[in-house]
Structures are given as structure tokens and as C-alpha cells.
N, C-alpha and C positions, 0 to 999 in steps of 0.2 A: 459837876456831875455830867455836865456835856460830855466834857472832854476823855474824862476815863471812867464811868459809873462803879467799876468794879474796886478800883484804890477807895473809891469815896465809903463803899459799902466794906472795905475791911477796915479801913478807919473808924466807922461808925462801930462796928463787931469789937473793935478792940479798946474804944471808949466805953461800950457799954460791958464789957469785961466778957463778950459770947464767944464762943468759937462756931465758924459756920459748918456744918457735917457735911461731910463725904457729898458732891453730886446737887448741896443746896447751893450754890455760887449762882452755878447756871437760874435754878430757879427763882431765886433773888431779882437776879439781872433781868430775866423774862416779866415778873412782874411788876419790875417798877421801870420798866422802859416808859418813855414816853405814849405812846401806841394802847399799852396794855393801860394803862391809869388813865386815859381818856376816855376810854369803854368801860369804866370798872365804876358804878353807880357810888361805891365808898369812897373816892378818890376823885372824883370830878364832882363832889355837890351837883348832881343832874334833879337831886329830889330835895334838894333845899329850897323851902320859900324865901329864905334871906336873897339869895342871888339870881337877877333876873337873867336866867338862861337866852330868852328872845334878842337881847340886848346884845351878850357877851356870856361865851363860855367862860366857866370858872376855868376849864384847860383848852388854851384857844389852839395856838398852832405849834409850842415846843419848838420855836425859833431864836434861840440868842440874837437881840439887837432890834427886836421885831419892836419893840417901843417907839423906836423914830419915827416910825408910819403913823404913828397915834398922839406921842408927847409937841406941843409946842415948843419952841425955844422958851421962851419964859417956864412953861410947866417943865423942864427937863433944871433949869436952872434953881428952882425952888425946890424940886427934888433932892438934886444934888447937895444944898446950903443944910437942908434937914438929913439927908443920909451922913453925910460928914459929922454934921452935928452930934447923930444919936450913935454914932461906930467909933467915935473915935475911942482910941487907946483899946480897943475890943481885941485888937487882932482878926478878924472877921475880914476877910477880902473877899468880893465877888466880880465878876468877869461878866461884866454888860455887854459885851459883843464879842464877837470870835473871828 
């Protein structure tokens, strides 16, 4: 979604069998930027008791790769053994760093 937001949201449109109308693309792309869904109380949990906002926003900084800062070697390794584990055969690729 980094990379191109707008391929991802016609992809989505055309799994879910929509067509987007005239002039909605742009508004699409405007509200689900990074930026707009970190101000948007529906899309950041900012009013969720479950997540302790003080701690960690639920939408911290919309950095690809931004995990190194925070994962150990070990925590990144154990990650990896359960992401493999629970994707495989999925087709599901994602792009941890850019």
C-alpha cells in the first residue's frame, strides 16, 4: 500500500465486485492515507480502553521497517519462524522494508 495506494484500492474494488464513481479515487486515496487515518478517531483506536495510547499509538509513524528500532534480534527471529509458519502456501506477500 506504501508503494502504490491507488493499484491496492482498485484491487480491493474489484475483489469486492465495486466500481469506484467518477472523482471517488481521489477521495479514497485522501482518506486512507497515512496522515488522514492517524487523525481519524475510527481508524487510530485513540478512544479504545483496550490500547494503552500513553505507551504506543495504535498508528505510530507509517514507516516501513520502522520495527528494527523496537524488535530484538531474537524478537525479529521468532517473528519470522511464526509468520512463515501461519502464511505459508497463502500467497500473502508483504514488504517489511522498502
Amino acid at each position: 500500500m506504501k508503494h502504490d495506494l491507488k493499484s491496492v484500492v482498485v484491487q480491493i474494488a474489484k475483489f469486492l465486485g465495486c466500481e469506484i464513481p467518477t472523482g471517488g479515487m481521489e477521495k479514497i486515496l485522501s482518506h486512507c492515507s497515512f496522515a488522514s487515518m492517524k487523525n481519524n478517531a475510527m481508524t487510530n483506536y485513540s478512544e479504545s480502553t483496550d490500547i494503552r495510547q500513553d505507551i504506543s499509538p495504535f498508528l505510530r509513524k507509517g514507516v516501513v521497517g520502522d520495527w528494527k528500532n523496537y524488535f530484538t534480534v531474537a524478537q525479529n527471529q521468532a517473528f519470522d519462524k511464526i509468520y512463515y509458519e501461519k502464511l505459508k502456501g497463502s500467497g500473502l506477500v508483504f514488504d517489511f522494508e522498502m
